[in-house]
Backbone as a printed PyTorch tensor [residue, N CA C, xyz], in Angstrom:
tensor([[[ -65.9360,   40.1320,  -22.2120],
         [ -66.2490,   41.3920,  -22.8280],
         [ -67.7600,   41.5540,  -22.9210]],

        [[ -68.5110,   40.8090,  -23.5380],
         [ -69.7420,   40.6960,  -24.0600],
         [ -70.2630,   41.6240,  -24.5090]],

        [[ -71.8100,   42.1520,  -24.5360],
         [ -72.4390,   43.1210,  -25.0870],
         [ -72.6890,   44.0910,  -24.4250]],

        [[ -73.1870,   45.3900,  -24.8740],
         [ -73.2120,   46.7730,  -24.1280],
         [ -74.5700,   46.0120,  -23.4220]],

        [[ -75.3270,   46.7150,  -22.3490],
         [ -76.4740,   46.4010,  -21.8420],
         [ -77.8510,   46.7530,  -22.5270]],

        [[ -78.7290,   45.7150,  -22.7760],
         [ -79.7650,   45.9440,  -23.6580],
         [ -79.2640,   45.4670,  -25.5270]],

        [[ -77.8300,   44.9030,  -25.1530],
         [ -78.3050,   44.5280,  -26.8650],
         [ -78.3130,   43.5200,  -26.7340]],

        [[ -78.5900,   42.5970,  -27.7700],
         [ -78.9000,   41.3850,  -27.8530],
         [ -78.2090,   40.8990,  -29.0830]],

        [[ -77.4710,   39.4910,  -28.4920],
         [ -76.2810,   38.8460,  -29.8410],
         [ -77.8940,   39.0450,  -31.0220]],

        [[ -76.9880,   38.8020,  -32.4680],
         [ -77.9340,   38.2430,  -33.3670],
         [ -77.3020,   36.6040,  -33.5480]],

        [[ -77.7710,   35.7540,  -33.1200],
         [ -77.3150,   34.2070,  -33.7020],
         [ -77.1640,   34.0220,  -35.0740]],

        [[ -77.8890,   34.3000,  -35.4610],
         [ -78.2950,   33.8060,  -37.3850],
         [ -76.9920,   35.0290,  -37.9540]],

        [[ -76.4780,   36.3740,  -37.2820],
         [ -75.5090,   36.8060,  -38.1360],
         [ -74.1190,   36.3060,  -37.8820]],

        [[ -74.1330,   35.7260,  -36.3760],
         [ -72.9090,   35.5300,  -36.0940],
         [ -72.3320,   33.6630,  -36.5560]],

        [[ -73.9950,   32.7570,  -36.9600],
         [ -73.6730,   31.7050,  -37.3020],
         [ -73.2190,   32.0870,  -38.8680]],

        [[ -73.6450,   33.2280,  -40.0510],
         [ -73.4760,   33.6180,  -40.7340],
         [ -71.7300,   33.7740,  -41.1590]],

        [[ -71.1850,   34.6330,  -39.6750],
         [ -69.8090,   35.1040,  -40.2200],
         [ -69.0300,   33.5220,  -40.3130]],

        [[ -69.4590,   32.9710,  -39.2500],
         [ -68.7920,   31.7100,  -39.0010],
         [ -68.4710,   30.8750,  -40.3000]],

        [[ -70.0390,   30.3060,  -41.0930],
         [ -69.6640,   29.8140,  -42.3950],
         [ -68.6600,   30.3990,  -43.4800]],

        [[ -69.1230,   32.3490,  -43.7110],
         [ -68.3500,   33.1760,  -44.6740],
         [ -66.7940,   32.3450,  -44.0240]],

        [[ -66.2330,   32.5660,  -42.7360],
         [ -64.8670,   32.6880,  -42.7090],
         [ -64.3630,   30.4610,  -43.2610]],

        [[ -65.9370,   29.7520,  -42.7170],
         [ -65.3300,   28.6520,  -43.2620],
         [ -65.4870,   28.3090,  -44.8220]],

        [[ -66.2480,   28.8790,  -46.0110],
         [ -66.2920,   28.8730,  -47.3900],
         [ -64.7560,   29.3220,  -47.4160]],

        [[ -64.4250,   30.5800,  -46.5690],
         [ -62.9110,   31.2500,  -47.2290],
         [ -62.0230,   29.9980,  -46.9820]],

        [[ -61.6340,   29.0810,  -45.7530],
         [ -60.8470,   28.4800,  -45.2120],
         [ -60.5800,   27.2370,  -45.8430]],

        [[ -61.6060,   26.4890,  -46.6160],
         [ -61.6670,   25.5130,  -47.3570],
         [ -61.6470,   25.9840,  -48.7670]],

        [[ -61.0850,   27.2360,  -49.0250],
         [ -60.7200,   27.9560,  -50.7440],
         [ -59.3560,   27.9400,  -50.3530]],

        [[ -58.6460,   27.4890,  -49.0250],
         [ -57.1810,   27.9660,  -49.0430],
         [ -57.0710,   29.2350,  -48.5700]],

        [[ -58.0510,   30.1730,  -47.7910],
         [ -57.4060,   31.4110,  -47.7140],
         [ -56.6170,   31.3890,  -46.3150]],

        [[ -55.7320,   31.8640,  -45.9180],
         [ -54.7000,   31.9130,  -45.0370],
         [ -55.7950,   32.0750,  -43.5050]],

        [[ -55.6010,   31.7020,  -42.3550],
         [ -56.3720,   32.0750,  -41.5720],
         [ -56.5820,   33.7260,  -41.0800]],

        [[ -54.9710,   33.7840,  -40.8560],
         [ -55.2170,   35.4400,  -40.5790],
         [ -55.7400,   36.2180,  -42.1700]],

        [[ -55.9630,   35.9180,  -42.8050],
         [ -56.7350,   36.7760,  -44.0630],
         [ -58.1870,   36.7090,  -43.7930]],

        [[ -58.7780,   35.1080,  -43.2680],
         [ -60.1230,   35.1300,  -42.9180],
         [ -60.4000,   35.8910,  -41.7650]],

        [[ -59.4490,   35.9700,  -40.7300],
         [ -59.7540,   36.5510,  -39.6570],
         [ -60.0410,   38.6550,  -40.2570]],

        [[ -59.1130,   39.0980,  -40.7770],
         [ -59.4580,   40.3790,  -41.6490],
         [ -60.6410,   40.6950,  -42.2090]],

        [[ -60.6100,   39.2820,  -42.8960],
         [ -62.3720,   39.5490,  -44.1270],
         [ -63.5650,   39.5740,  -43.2820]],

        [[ -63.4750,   39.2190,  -42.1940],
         [ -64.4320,   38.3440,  -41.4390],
         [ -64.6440,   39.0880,  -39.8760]],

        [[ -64.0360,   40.0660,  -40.3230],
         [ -63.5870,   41.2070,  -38.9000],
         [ -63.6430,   40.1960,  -37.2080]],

        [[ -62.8050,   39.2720,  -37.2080],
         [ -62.5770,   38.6590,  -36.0230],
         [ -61.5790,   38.3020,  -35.6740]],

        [[ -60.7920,   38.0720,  -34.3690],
         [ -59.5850,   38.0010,  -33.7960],
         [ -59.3950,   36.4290,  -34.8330]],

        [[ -58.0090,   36.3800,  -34.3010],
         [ -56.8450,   35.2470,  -35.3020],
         [ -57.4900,   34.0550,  -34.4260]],

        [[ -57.6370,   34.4250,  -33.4110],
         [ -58.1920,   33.1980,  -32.1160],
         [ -59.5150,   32.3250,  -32.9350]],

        [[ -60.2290,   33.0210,  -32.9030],
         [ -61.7300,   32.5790,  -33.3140],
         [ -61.8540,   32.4510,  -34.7620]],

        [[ -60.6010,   32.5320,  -35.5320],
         [ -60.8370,   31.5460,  -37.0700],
         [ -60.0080,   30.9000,  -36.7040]],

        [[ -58.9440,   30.4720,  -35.7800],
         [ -58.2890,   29.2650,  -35.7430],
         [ -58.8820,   28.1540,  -34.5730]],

        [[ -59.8620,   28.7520,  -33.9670],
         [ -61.3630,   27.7870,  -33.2290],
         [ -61.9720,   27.1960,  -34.5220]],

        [[ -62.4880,   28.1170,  -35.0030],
         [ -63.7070,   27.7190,  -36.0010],
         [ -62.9320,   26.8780,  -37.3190]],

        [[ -61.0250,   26.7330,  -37.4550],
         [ -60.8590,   26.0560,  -38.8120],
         [ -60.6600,   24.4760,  -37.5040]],

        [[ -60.6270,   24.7130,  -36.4690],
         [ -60.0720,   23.1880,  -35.6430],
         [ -61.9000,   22.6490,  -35.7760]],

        [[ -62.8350,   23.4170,  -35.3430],
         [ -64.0410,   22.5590,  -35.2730],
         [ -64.4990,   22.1650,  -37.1380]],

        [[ -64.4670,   23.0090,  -37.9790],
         [ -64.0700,   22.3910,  -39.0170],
         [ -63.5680,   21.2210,  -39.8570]],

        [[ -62.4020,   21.2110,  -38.9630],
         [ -61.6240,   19.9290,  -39.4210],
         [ -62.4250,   19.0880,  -38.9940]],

        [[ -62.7370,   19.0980,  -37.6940],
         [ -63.1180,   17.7720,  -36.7290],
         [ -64.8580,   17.4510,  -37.5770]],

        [[ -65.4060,   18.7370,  -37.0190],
         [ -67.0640,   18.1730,  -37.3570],
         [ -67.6930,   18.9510,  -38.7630]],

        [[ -66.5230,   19.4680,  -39.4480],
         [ -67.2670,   19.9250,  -40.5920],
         [ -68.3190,   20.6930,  -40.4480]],

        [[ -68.7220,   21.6400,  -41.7830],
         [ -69.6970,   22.9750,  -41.6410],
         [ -70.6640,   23.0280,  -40.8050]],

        [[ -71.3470,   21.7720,  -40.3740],
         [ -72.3670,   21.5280,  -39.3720],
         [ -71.7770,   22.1190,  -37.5230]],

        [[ -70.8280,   21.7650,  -37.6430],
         [ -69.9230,   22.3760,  -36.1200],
         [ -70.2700,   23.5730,  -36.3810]],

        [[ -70.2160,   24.4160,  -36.9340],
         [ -70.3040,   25.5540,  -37.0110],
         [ -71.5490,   26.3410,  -37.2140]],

        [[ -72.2890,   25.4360,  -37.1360],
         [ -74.0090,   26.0540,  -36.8030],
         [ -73.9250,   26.3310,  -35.4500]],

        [[ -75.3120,   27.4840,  -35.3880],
         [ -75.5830,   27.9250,  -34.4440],
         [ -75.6050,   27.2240,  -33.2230]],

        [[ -75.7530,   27.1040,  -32.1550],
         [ -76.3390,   25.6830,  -31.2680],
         [ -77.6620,   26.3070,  -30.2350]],

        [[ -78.1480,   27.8980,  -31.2850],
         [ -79.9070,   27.9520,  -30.7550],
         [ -79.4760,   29.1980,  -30.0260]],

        [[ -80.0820,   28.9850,  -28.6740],
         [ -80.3290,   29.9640,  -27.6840],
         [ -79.0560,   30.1520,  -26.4370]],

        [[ -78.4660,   31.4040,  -26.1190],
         [ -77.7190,   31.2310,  -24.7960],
         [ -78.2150,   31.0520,  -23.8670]],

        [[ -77.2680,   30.9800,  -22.5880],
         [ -77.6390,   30.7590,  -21.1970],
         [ -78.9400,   29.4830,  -20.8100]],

        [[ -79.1790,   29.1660,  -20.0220],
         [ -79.9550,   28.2440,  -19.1680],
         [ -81.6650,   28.8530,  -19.3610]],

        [[ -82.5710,   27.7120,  -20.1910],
         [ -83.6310,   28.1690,  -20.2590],
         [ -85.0530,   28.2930,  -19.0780]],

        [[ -85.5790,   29.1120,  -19.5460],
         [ -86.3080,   29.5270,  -18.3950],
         [ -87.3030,   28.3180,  -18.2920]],

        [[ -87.4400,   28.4860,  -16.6420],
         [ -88.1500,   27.2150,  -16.1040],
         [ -89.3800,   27.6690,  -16.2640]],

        [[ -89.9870,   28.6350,  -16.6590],
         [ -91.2680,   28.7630,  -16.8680],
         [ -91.9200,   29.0590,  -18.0570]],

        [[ -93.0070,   28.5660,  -19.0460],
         [ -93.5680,   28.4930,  -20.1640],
         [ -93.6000,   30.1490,  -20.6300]],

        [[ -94.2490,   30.3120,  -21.9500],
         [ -94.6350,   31.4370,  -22.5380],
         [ -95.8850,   31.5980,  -21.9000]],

        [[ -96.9180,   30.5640,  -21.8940],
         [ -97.9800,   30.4580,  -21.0000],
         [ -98.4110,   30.8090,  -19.6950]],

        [[ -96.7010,   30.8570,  -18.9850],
         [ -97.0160,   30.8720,  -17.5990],
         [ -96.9850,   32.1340,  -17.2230]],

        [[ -95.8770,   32.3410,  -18.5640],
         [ -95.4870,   33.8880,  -18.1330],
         [ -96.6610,   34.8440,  -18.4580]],

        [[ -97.6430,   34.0610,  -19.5640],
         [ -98.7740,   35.3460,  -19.4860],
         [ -99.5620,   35.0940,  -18.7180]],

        [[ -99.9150,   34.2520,  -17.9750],
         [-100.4520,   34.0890,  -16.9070],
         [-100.1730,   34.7800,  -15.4320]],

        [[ -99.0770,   35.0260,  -15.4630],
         [ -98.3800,   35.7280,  -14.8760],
         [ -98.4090,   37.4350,  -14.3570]],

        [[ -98.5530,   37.6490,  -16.0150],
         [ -98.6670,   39.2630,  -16.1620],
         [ -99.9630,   39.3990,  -16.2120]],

        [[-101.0660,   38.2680,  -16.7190],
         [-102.7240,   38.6540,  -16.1480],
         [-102.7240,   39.0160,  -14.5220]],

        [[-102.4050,   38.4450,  -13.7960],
         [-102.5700,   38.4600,  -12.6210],
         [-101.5880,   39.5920,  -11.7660]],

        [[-100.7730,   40.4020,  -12.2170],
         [-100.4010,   41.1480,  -11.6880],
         [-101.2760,   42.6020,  -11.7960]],

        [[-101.9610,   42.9990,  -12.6210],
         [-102.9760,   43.9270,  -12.3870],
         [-104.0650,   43.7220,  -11.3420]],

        [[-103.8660,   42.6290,  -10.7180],
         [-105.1640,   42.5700,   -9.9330],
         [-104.6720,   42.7390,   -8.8260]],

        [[-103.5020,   42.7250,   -8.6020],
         [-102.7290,   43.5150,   -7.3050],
         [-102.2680,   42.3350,   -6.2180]],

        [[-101.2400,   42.7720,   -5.6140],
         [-101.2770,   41.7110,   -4.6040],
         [-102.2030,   41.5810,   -3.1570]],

        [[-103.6060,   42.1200,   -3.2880],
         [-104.5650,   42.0500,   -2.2680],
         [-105.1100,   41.2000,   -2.7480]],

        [[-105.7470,   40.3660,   -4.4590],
         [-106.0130,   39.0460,   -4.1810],
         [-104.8550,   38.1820,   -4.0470]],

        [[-104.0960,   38.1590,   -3.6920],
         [-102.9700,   37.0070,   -2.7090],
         [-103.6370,   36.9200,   -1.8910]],

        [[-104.0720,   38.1640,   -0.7490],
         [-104.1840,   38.0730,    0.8150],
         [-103.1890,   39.2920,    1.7020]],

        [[-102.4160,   39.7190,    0.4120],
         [-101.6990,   40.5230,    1.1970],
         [-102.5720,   42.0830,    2.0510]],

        [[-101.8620,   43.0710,    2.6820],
         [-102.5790,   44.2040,    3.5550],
         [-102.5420,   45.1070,    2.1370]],

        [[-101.2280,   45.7530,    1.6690],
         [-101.0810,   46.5950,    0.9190],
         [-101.3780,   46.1610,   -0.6800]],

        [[-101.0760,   47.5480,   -1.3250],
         [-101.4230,   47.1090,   -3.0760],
         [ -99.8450,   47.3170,   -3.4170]],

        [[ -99.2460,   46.6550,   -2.7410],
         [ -97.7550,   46.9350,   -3.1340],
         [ -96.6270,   45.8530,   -3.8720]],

        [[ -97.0640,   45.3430,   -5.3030],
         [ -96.0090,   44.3620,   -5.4120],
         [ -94.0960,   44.5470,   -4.9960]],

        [[ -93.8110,   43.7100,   -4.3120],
         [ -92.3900,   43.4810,   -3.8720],
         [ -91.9480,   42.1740,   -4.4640]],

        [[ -90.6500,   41.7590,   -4.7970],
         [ -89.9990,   40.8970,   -5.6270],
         [ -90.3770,   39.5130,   -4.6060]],

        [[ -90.3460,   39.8350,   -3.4280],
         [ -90.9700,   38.3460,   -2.7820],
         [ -92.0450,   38.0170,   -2.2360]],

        [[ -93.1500,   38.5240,   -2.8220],
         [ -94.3970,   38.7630,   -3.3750],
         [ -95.0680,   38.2780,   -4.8010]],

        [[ -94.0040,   38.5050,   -6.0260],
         [ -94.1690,   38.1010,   -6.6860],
         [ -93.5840,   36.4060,   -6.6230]],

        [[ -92.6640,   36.1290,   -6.0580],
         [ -92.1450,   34.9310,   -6.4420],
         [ -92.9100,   34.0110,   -5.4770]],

        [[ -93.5560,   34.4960,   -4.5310],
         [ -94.6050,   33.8980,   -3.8380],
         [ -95.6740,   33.6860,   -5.1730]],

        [[ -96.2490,   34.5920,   -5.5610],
         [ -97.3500,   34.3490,   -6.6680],
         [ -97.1720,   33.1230,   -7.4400]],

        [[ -95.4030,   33.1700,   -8.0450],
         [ -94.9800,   31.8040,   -9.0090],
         [ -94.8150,   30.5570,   -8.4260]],

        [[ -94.8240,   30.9830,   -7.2680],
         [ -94.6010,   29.3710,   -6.5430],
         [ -95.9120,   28.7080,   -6.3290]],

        [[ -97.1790,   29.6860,   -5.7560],
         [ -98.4240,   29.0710,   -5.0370],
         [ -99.2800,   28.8880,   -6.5920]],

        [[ -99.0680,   29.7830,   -7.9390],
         [ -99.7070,   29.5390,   -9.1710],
         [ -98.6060,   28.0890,   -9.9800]],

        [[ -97.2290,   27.9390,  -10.1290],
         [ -96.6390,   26.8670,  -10.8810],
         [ -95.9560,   25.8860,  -10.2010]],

        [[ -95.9120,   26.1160,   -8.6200],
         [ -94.7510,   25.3680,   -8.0190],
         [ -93.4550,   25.4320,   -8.4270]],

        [[ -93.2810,   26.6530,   -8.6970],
         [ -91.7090,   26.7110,   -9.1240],
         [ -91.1790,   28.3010,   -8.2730]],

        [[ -89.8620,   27.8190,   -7.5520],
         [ -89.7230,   28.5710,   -6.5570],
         [ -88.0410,   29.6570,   -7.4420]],

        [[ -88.6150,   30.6960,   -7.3750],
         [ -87.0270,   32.0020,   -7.6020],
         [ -87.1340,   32.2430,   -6.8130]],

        [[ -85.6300,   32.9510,   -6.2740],
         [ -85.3270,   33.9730,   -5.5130],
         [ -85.7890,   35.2990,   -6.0930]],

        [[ -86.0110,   35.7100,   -4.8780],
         [ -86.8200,   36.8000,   -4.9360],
         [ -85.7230,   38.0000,   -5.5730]],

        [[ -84.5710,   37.7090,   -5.6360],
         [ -83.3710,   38.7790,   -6.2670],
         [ -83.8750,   38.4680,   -7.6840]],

        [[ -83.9360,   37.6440,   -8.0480],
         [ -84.5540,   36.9750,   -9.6220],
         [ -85.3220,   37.2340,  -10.0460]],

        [[ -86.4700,   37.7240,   -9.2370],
         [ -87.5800,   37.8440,   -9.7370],
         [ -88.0750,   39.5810,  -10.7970]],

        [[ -86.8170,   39.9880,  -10.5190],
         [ -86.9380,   41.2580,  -11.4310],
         [ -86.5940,   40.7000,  -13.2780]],

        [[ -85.9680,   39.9360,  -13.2170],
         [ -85.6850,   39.1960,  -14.3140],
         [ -86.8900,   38.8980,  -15.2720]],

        [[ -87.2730,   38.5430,  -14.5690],
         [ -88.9900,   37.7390,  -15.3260],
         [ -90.0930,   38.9600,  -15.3730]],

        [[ -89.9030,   40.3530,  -14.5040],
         [ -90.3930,   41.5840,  -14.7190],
         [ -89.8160,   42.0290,  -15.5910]],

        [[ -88.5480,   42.0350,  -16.0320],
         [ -88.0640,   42.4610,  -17.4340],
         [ -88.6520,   42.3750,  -18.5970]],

        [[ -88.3090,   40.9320,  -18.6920],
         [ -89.0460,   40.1740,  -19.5420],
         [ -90.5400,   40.4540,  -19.9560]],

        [[ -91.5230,   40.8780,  -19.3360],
         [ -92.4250,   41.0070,  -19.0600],
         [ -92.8540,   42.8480,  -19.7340]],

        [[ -92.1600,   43.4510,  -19.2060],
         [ -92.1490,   45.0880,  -19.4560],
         [ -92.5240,   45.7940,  -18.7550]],

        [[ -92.4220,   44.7430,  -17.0030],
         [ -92.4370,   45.6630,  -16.2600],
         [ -91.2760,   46.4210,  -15.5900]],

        [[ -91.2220,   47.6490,  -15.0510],
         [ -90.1900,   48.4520,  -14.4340],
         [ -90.4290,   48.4620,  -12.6770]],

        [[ -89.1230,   48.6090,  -12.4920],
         [ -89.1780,   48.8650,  -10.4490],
         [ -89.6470,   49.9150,  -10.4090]],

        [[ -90.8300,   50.1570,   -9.4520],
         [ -91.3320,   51.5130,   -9.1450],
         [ -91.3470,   51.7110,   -7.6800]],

        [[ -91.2750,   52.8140,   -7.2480],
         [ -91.4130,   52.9060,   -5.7780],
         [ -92.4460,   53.9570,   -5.1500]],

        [[ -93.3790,   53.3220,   -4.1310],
         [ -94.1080,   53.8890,   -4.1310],
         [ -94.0580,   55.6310,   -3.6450]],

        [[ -94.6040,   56.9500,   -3.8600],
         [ -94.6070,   57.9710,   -3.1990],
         [ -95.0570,   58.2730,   -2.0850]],

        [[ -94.2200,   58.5270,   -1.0840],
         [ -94.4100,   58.6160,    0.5590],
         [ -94.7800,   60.0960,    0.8200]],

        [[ -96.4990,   59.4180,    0.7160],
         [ -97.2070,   60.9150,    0.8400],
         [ -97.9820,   60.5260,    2.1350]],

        [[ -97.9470,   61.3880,    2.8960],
         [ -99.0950,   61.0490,    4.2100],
         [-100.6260,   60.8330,    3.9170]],

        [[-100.9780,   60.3140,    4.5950],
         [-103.0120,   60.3370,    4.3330],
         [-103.4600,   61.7900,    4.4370]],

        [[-102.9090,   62.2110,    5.2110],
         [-104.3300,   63.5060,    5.6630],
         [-103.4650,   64.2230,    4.6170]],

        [[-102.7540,   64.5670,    3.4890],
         [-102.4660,   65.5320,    2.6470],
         [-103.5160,   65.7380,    2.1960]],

        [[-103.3780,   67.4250,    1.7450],
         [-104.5100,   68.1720,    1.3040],
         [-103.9770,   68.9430,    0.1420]],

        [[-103.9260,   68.0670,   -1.1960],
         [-103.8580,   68.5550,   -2.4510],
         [-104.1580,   69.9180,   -2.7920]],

        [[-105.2430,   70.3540,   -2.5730],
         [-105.8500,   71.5130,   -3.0700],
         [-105.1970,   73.0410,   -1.9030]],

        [[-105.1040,   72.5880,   -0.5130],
         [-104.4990,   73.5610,    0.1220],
         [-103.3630,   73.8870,   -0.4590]],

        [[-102.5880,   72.3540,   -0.4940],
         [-100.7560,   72.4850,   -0.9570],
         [-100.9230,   73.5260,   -1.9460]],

        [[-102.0530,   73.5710,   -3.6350],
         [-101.7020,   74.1920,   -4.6980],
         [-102.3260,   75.3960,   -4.6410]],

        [[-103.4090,   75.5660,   -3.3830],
         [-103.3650,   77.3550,   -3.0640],
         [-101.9020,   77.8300,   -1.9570]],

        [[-101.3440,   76.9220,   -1.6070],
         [-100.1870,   77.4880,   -1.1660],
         [ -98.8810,   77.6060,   -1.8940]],

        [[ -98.5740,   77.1750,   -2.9600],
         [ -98.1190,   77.0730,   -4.0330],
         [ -97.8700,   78.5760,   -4.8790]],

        [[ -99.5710,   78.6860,   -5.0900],
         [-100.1350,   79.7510,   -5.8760],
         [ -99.7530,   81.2250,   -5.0680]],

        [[-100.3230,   81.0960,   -3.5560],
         [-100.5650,   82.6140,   -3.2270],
         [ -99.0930,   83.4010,   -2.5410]],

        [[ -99.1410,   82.0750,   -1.3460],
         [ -97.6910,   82.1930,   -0.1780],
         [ -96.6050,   82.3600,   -1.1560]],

        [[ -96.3280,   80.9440,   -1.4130],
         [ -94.7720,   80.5990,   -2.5460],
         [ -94.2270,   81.9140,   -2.9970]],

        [[ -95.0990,   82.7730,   -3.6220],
         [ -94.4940,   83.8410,   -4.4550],
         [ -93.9810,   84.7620,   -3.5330]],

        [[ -94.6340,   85.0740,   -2.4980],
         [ -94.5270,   86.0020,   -1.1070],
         [ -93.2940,   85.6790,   -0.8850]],

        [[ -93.0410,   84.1120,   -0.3070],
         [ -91.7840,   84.2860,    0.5750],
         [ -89.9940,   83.6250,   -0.1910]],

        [[ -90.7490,   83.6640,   -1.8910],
         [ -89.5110,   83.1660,   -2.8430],
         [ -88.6160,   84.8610,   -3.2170]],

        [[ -87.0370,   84.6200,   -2.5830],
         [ -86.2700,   85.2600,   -2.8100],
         [ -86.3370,   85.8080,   -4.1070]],

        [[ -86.1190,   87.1480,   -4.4630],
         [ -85.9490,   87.9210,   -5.6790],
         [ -84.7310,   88.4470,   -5.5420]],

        [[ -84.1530,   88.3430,   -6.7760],
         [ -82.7490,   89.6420,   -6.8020],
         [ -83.1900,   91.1360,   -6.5620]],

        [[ -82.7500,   91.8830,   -6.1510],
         [ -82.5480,   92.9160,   -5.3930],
         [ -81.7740,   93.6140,   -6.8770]],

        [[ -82.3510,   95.0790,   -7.2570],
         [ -82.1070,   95.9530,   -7.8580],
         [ -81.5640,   95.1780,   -9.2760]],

        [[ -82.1910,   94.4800,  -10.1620],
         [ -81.6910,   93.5570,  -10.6360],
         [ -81.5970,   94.2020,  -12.0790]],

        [[ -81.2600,   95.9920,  -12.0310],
         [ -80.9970,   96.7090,  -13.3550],
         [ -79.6530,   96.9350,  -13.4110]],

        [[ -78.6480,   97.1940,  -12.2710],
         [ -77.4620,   97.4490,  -12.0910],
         [ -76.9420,   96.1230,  -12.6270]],

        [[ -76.0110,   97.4370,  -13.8760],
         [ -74.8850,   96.5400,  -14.9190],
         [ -73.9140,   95.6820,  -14.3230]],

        [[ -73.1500,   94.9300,  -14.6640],
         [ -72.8210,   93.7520,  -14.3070],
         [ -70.9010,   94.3240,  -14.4610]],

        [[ -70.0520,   94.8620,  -13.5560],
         [ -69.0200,   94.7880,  -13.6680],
         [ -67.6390,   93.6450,  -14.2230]],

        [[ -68.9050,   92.4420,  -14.5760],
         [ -67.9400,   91.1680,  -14.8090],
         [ -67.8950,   91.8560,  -16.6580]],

        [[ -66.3400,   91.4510,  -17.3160],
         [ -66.0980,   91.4520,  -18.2910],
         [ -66.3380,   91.0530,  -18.7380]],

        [[ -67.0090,   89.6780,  -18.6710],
         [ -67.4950,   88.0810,  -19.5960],
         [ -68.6940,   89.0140,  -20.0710]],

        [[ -69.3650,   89.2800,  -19.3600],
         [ -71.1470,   89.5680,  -19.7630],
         [ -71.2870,   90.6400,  -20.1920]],

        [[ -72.3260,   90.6850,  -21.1380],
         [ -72.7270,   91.4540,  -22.2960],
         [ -73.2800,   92.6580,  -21.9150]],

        [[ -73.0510,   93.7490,  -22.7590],
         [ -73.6990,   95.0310,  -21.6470],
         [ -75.4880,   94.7190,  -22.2850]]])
């Protein structure tokens, strides 16, 4: 099931419900009553009264952080985001265009630590950066012609309604 996208468990509330339903469970309260008080399936207070039994209130602490921690420091990572303003032309590259295997080139030749380049949006997350793509504008565009053509032509050759005082035979619309 897990979480909608962008939220984030709280640990400390959910190690929270865990104790509330084990204070109730060691007063005698029925499991499915803790599971009610405690707004959680019958499943997960009859998990939490078996680790109970076995390892006592301590089982039922948090155990920290999910998923597999990142192979790279807080350090590295700001090290990281210094060096992405300076573009990927000091790499060596032609363009000013960061691409995801571009960047993971950067993490490998700065920490020796190699992502896939599918991954590497991950650690742009993290970071606060967003995918952008560049605008495919030609060189020789001419800004200032485009917005006198904009201004003078545009209006010339943009369709107008035609006699646009004659009442409207539809019943819906208002005279």
């Amino acid at each position: 099931m897990g979480n909608p996208a962008g939220v984030k468990r709280n640990f400390a509330a959910l190690e929270q419900r865990r104790l509330r339903a084990a204070t109730l469970l060691t007063h005698g309260v029925h499991q499915s009553e803790v599971a009610r008080r405690v707004e959680v399936s019958p499943q997960s207070v009859s998990r939490w009264a078996q680790q109970l039994g076995e390892g006592g209130r301590r089982s039922l602490r948090q155990a920290g952080r999910a998923g597999r921690r990142s192979r790279l420091t807080q350090k590295q990572l700001e090290r990281i985001e210094k060096a992405l303003p300076r573009g990927p032309e000091a790499l060596g590259y032609e363009t000013n265009l960061w691409t995801s295997q571009r960047i993971a080139h950067l993490i490998e030749r700065e920490f020796g630590i190699q992502y896939h380049p599918g991954h590497v949006w991950r650690i742009l997350r993290r970071l606060g950066w967003s995918c952008q793509r560049p605008a495919g504008r030609a060189r020789e565009r001419d800004e200032a012609a485009i917005r006198r053509w904009k201004r003078q032509r545009w209006p010339e050759l943009k369709k107008t309604p035609k006699d646009g005082g004659k009442p409207s035979s539809s019943s819906t619309k208002a005279d």
